[in-house]
Steps between C-alpha positions, in 0.01 A plus 500: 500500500723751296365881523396640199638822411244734282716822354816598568416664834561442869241399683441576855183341677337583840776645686397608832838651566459768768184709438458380138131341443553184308644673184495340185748676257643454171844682410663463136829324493741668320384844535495814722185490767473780731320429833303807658248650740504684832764488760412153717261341243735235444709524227797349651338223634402400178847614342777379776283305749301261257682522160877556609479288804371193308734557241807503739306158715502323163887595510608402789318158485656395217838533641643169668456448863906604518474832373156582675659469833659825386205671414174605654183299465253693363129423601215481223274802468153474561397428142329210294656507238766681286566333143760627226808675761826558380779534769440863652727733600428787672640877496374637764629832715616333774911483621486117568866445575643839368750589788755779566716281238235513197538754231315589193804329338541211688068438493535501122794303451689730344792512769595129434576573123712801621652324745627210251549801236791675730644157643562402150535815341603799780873592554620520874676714674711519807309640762830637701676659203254487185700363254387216289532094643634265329629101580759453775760278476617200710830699640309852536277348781772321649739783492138688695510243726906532591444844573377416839659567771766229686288302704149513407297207466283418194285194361447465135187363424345381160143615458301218355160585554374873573092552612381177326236301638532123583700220685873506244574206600661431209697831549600364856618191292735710241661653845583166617630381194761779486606386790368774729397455837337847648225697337325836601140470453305792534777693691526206756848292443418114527732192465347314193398236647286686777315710257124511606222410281440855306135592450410408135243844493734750616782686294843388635863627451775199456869549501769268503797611724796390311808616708543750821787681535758754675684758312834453511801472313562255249047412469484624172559138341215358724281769433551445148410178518152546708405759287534315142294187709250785639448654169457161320235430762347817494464560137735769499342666837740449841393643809723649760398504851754754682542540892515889570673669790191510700483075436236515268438338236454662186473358150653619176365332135766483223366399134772409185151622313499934598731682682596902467841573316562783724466449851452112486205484634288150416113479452285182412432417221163683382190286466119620490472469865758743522242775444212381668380697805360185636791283557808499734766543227331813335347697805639787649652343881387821640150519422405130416433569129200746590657864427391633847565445859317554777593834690281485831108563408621614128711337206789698322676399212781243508815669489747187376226447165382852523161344434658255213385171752859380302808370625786715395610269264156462299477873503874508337380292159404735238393494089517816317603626817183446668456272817207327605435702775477841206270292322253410670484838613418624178086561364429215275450636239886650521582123576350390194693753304824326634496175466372551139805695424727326684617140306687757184694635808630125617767268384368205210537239791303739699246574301359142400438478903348804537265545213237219630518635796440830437218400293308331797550833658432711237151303460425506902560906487288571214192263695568724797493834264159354331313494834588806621753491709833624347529760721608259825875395512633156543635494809157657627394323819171243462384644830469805335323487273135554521236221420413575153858529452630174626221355301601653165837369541386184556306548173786564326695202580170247422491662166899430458443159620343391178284210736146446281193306574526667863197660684638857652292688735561808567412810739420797425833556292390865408547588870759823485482522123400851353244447214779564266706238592142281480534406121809334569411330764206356310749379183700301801178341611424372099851427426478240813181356359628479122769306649238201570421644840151524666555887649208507787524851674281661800490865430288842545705681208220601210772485224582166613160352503450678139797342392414138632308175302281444809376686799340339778366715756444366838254626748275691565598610807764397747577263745135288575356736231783393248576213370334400162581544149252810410664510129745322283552592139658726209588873679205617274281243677582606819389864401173398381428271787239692716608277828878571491594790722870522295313516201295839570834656584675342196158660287545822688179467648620534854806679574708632820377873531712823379457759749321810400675736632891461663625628781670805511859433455668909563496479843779355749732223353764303624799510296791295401803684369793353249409133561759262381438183672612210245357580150352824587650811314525742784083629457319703704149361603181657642234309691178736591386468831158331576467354074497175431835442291620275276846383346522326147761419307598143305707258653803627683454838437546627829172479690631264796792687470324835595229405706614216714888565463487868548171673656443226758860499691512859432133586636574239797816640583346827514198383737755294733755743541320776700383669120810564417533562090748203345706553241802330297437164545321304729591134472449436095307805476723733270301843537595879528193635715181415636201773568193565610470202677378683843140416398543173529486320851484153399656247231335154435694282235213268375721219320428108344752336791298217676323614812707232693685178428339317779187222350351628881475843333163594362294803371308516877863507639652767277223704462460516930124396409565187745607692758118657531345184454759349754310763726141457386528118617696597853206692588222238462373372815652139437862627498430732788368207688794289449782786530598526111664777394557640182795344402351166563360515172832533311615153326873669595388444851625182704171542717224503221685326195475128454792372613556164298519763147641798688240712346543358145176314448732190332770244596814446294504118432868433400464236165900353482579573122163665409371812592378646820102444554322794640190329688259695677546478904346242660399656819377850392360404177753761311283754718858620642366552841447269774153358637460784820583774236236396261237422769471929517259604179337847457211490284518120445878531333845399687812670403609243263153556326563834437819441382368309235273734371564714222506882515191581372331230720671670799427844460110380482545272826727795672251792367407643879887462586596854362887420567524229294217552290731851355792257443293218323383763309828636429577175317222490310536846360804370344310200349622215736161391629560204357826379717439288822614700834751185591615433188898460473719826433689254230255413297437856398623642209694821500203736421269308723761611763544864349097550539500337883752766554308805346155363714669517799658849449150582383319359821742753714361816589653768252627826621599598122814640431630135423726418168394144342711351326396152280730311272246363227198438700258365172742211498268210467199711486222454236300777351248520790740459731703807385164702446526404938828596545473836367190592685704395848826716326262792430346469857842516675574780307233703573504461880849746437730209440734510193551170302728399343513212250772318258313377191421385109124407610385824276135461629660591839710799310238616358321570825790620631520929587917529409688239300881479537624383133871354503651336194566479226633123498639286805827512627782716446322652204174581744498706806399829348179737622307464196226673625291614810165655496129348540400228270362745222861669467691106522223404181634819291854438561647382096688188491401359800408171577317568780323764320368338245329171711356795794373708149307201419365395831388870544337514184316187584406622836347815360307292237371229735367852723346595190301238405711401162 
C-alpha cells in the first residue's frame, strides 16, 4: 500500500544505526535543522550514517544496472523506515578526491570559466621573443622547414586526433581514403592496415604520415605539395617529426592559425585545455602540471613554471595584461574587482564573450566572499586548506549551483570561523534553504543553534550512554527543556568556568621577533612561560601562520640543533629572532592529522594502552604454560592473528560490477585472532574481548593494572570514554584524533618545562565537552607546562591566562598584532572583534558566578 505522508517533514523511524536506540525523528523539509549533543552521542549517525546514506542508496538504485557498475553499492542503514527524502548531498570536511592538482579554484569551478575566458579572449605571446602571434602562412612554414640542413630526414604528419578517447575508426577510414598508407599512432608508426585495435577508454594521439622526406635540392615542390595535403587533413595543424644529429627524433608543430611575426616561432592553436594544469597540452613537462618537484625528502618550487603548473605557452596568453597564472594568484576579492572592470577594456567582439562569463565568475566570487572566505586565493591548494575551510568552499559552490528540493547535510561548517564571520555564515545556510533546499546541519556553535528552525539534541551521554533524541524543538524549547544538557548551557544555567584568578604572566617569556611569515606584518610576539595561551583572530588572520608556521619549526629547530637560537628563516618561517626559549626542554605539536591511515590502527594501538594489556595477558598462567609471549597477542602478528583475515576480522568478497562485500571472517568470528590466541583469558576476557570494550568499560575491568589503568584514564579525561579500544583509526574524526593525541601526552609522566601546542582542539566538542577540555588544558598547565592553543571557541579564551589577538581581517589586509595581554586587556581593546564577543562571555561568566 502507498505510505502516507502527514506534514511536510522527513521522517526517520527506528534506526539502529551504530549506537542510536531505535530513534524516531521528525525533521522539517525545507528548513534549517541543527543536530546537537555531546561529542559521540550520535549525531552523525543520525545525520550521515542514517539520513545521508539512505538518501545516496535511494540514488544509486535508481540508476540503470550500466551506470551502477561504475558506482559503489551502498548498503541500507539499520532503519525501519524513512518517509519524505529528497536526494541528499552532503558537505562534509573531508578531502575525498582533492589531490596535489585541486585548488580552491578548480573545487569551485571557477578555473573552467577562466580557462574558456583566456582561450577565447587572452592574447598570446611568443614565449622566445615576446612579441605578439599571429596566423602563419602556407610558405612561412615551408620556408622553416627548408632551412634545414642538406640531408636531414623529416616525416610530415597530419594530426587528426590529439588525446581523444575511443576506437576512430572512421578517422582510420578518412586516412585510407586519401590514399595514405602509414600512420603514427600514439608515437608508434604502423602501416594502415596493421593498426591494432585501440582501447575505446583510453585517450589516444592519431596522425596521418603524409610524405617522408630528405632535404635536398630541388624538394621544395614536393614539400609544397605534402604540406597543402597535411594541412587540409589536419585542419590547418601539420606536424613535423625531425631526425637530430644525435638520431633522435624530435617533433616540431606548425599551425596556419598562430605563429610569432618576429622570430617565426608557431604555437597551437589555443583551446581551454590549453590552460588546464591537468592535461598533457597545458602542464608544465617539467613538473607534470603540479608546480613542485620532488628534491630528495623535500619539494622546491618548479623552476620552468616557477610554481605557474603552466606550459610556457599558457603562461604567455594575457588580457589586460594579466595571465592566468597572475590571476589566480590574486585574493578574491582583488579578482572580483577585475573581471568586473574588465569587458569596457576589450574589443565589441570581445566583450559579448566575455561578459557571461565573467558574470558566472563574478557570482561564484561573491558566494565565496559571503561565507567567509575571501581572504584565500584561487590557485590555493585543496590540501591546504583546513576542514572548515574546504567545507565553506564547498558551500559556496552548492549555493551557486542553484539545485532546489535537495537535502544538504552539513558538518560543523562554523569550524575555523571567528564569531564575526558567524552571521554570514548563517545568511549562507538560509539562502540555501530559501532556494527550496532542506539545510540539515550537525553543529556545537550557540549562534547557530539560535539561528536554526529546529534543534534536536541527541544524547545524553556518549557512546552506549548516547544515542536518543533527549529534545527536539524551537531553540527556546530547547532552553526550557529541563532534560536537555545543550539547553542549560544555551539558558546559561551551566557554563564552562572563568578562572578566578590568572596566572601571572611578568615572568619569563619566549619571544618571537619581526615575524613575517606569509600575511604576517613583521610583529613581535610574547608567550609567558608556564600560562595557558591562546591565539584568536577571524579567518586567515594569521594564527596558523604564527603558531604552526613560525613558533613550531623555529622552537624545533632550536631543541634539535644542540639549543642553538634560529634566526632568518627556517624553512617558511620568515622571523628575525627567537628568545627565551632555554626554559623550554620539550615541544609537542598536538594537531587534527589522523593517528594512522592503516583500518588495523586503533585507539589501544596509538595510545600504547595495548601494549600493557599485550603484557597483562603474557603473564597469565595459560600463556606461560603454552610459551606465549607478548607479542602473541598482537593481530599484526603472523603467530597470534587469524590467518584466513590477516588480522582484519572480515573477508573481501569481490562482487563483478557491484561493490566489494565486507563479511565478517569465517574462522575467527571477526575476533581478529586465531583459536590458540583466544584460548588465553585473564579475568574471564580474551584479547579480542577487550578490544571490544569501550574506554570507560576498560578502565573499570583494568582498575588494579596501574599502567594501563593511567592511560585509560588519560582518555577519559579528555572525554573519549565512550570510543571502543579496537575501533578503526579511520573512522575517527579529526578532533576525535586531536583528543587521542592530547590523552596520550597526558598519560606520559610530565617533567614540566614542555611547550603544547594545539591547532583548534574544541573542534567537534559540545559544551560539556569543552567545560572537559579546559580542565585537562588547565591541568597541563599547572604541572609547569605552557600551552598553547589556536582558537575562536571564546569559552576556551576566556579561560585562557594571555590571549594573542591578530587581525583585523584575513589575508593580505590581516596579519597585524592587534593586541596581547590577558583576556581582561583583549575585552577593552575598541574596535575589536574579538573584544567585543570575549566582553560578553566575561560578563556572562561573572553573572552566572553571581547568581544573576
Amino acid at each position: 500500500m502507498p505510505r502516507s505522508r502527514p506534514g511536510n517533514v522527513i521522517r526517520i523511524r527506528g534506526s539502529r544505526v551504530h549506537n542510536l536506540k531505535s530513534v524516531d525523528v521528525d525533521i522539517p523539509r525545507d528548513a534549517l535543522t541543527v543536530i546537537t549533543g555531546v561529542s559521540g552521542s550520535g549525531k552523525s549517525s543520525l545525520a550521515f550514517d542514517t539520513l545521508f546514506a539512505e538518501g545516496q542508496r535511494q540514488y544509486i538504485d535508481s540508476l540503470s544496472a550500466y551506470a551502477r557498475q561504475f558506482l559503489d553499492s551502498l548498503p541500507r542503514p539499520d532503519v525501519d523506515l524513512i518517509d519524505g527524502l529528497a536526494p541528499t548531498m552532503a558537505i562534509d570536511q573531508k578531502p575525498g578526491s582533492a589531490s596535489a592538482r585541486s585548488t580552491v579554484a578548480t573545487v569551485t569551478e571557477i578555473y573552467d570559466y577562466l580557462r574558456l575566458l583566456y582561450a577565447r579572449v587572452g592574447t598570446p605571446h611568443c614565449g622566445e621573443c615576446g612579441a605578439a602571434i599571429s596566423r602563419q602562412s602556407v610558405d612561412a612554414i615551408r620556408d622553416s622547414l627548408c632551412r634545414l640542413d642538406e640531408g636531414a630526414k623529416l616525416i610530415l604528419m597530419a594530426p587528426m586526433v590529439r588525446g581523444r578517447k575511443g576506437a576512430h575508426r572512421e578517422v582510420f577510414q578518412t586516412i585510407r581514403q586519401a590514399g595514405l598508407v602509414r600512420v603514427r599512432v600514439d608515437g608508434q608508426l604502423h602501416l594502415l592496415d596493421e593498426v591494432p585495435e585501440l582501447a575505446v577508454r583510453k585517450n589516444h594521439t592519431i596522425e596521418a604520415v603524409v610524405d617522408r622526406l630528405v632535404v635536398r635540392e630541388g624538394f621544395e615542390s614536393r614539400l609544397s605539395d605534402s604540406l597543402t595535403l597535411a594541412l587540409r587533413l589536419g585542419d590547418g595543424l601539420v606536424s613535423a617529426s625531425i631526425q637530430s644529429d644525435d638520431d633522435q627524433w624530435r617533433d616540431t608543430i606548425y599551425s596556419t592559425a598562430m605563429a610569432c611575426i618576429e622570430c617565426g616561432a608557431s604555437i597551437e592553436e589555443i583551446e581551454p585545455r590549453t590552460f588546464s594544469f591537468n592535461s598533457p597540452y597545458g602542464a608544465c613537462p617539467e613538473c607534470d602540471g603540479l608546480g613542485v618537484i620532488d628534491a630528495g625528502e623535500t619539494t622546491r618550487v618548479c623552476p620552468t613554471c616557477e610554481g605557474g603548473r603552466l606550459r610556457r605557452q599558457a603562461m604567455s596568453v594575457t588580457i589586460d595584461g594579466r595571465s592566468i597564472v597572475d590571476l589566480v594568484a590574486m585574493p578574491l576579492n582583488d579578482v572580483d574587482r577585475w573581471i568586473g572592470s574588465l569587458p569596457p577594456k576589450l574589443s565589441t567582439l570581445h566583450r559579448r564573450v566575455a561578459e557571461p562569463i565573467s558574470a558566472e565568475v563574478s557570482k561564484r566570487l561573491q558566494f565565496l566572499d559571503r561565507v567567509g572566505v575571501s581572504y584565500l586565493t584561487l590557485d590555493r591548494g585543496a590540501q591546504s586548506l583546513s576542514g572548515g575551510e574546504l567545507q565553506r568552499v564547498r558551500l559556496a559552490t552548492s549555493i551557486g549551483s542553484g539545485l532546489v528540493g535537495v537535502c544538504y547535510v552539513l558538518d560543523e561548517p562554523s569550524i575555523g570561523l571567528h564569531p564575526a564571520d558567524h552571521d554570514r555564515l548563517i545568511q549562507c545556510l538560509r539562502t540555501l534553504q530559501r532556494q527550496g533546499n532542506t539545510v540539515v546541519v550537525v553543529e556545537h556553535d550557540e549562534a547557530t543553534m539560535r539561528a536554526a528552525d529546529r534543534v534536536i539534541d541527541v544524547g545524553p551521554g556518549a557512546g552506549n550512554q548516547g544515542g536518543q533524541i533527549i529534545a527536539s524543538g524551537t531553540p527556546k524549547q530547547i532552553q526550557s527543556n529541563a532534560r536537555s544538557l545543550t539547553g542549560r548551557y544555551l539558558a546559561g544555567k551551566d557554563e564552562v568556568p572563568v578562572p578566578d584568578q590568572r596566572r601571572p604572566t611578568e615572568g619569563p617569556a619566549l619571544t618571537l621577533h619581526g615575524v613575517a611569515t606569509h600575511n604576517l606584518k613583521t610583529i613581535t610576539v610574547q608567550f609567558p612561560l608556564g600560562c595557558f595561551i591562546g591565539i584568536s583572530g577571524v579567518s586567515g588572520s594569521g594564527k596558523s601562520s604564527l603558531a604552526v608556521d613560525t613558533l613550531l619549526p623555529a622552537l624545533a629547530h632550536y631543541l634539535e640543533h644542540g639549543r642553538k637560537l634560529p634566526t632568518g628563516v627556517t624553512t617558511e618561517a620568515q622571523f628575525e629572532k627567537l628568545t627565551g626559549a632555554d626554559s623550554i626542554d620539550k615541544l609537542i605539536p598536538i594537531d587534527q592529522t589522523p593517528i594512522g591511515r592503516s583500518p588495523r590502527s586503533c585507539p589501544a594501538t596509538y595510545s600504547g594502552v595495548l601494549d600493557e594489556i599485550r603484557k597483562v595477558f603474557a603473564s597469565t598462567r595459560e600463556s606461560k604454560t603454552r610459551g606465549f609471549s607478548a607479542s602473541r597477542f598482537s593481530f599484526n602478528s603472523p603467530a597470534g592473528r587469524c590467518e584466513l583475515c590477516k588480522g582484519h576480522g572480515v573477508e573481501r568478497i569481490p562482487m563483478n560490477f557491484l561493490s566489494d562485500l565486507f563479511v565478517t571472517c569465517s574462522r575467527c568470528g571477526g575476533k581478529r585472532f586465531n583459536r590458540q590466541t583466544l584460548q588465553v583469558r585473564f579475568k574471564g576476557a580474551n584479547v579480542a574481548d577487550v578490544l571490544a570494550m569501550t574506554v570507560d568499560e576498560a578502565a573499570e575491568f583494568f582498575q588494579n593494572v596501574p599502567s594501563a589503568l593511567r592511560q585509560l584514564e588519560s582518555l577519559q579525561a579528555v572525554g573519549l570514554g565512550y570510543l571502543h579500544l579496537g575501533q578503526s583509526s579511520t573512522t575517527l574524526s579529526g578532533g576525535e584524533a586531536q583528543r587521542i593525541k592530547l590523552g596520550t601526552e597526558l598519560a606520559r609522566k610530565s617533567t614540566g618545562n614542555t611547550l603544547y601546542l594545539l591547532d583548534e582542539p574544541t573542534t567537534g566538542l559540545h559544551f560539556s565537552d569543552v567545560k572537559r577540555l579546559v580542565g585537562v588544558l588547565q591541568q597541563l598547565t599547572e604541572l609547569g607546562n605552557t600551552v598553547v592553543v589556536i582558537e575562536h571557541d571564546f569559552d576556551l579564551l576566556a579561560a585562557c591566562d594571555w590571549i594573542i589577538d591578530l587581525g583585523p581581517t584575513g589575508g593580505a589586509e590581516g596579519g597585524y598584532l592587534l593586541g596581547q595581554g590577558p583576556p581582561e586587556a583583549i575585552a577593552a581593546l575598541d574596535d575589536n572583534a574579538t573584544a567585543r564577543y570575549l566582553a560578553d562571555k566575561l560578563k556572562a561568566a561573572r553573572m552566572v558566578k553571581g547568581g544573576v
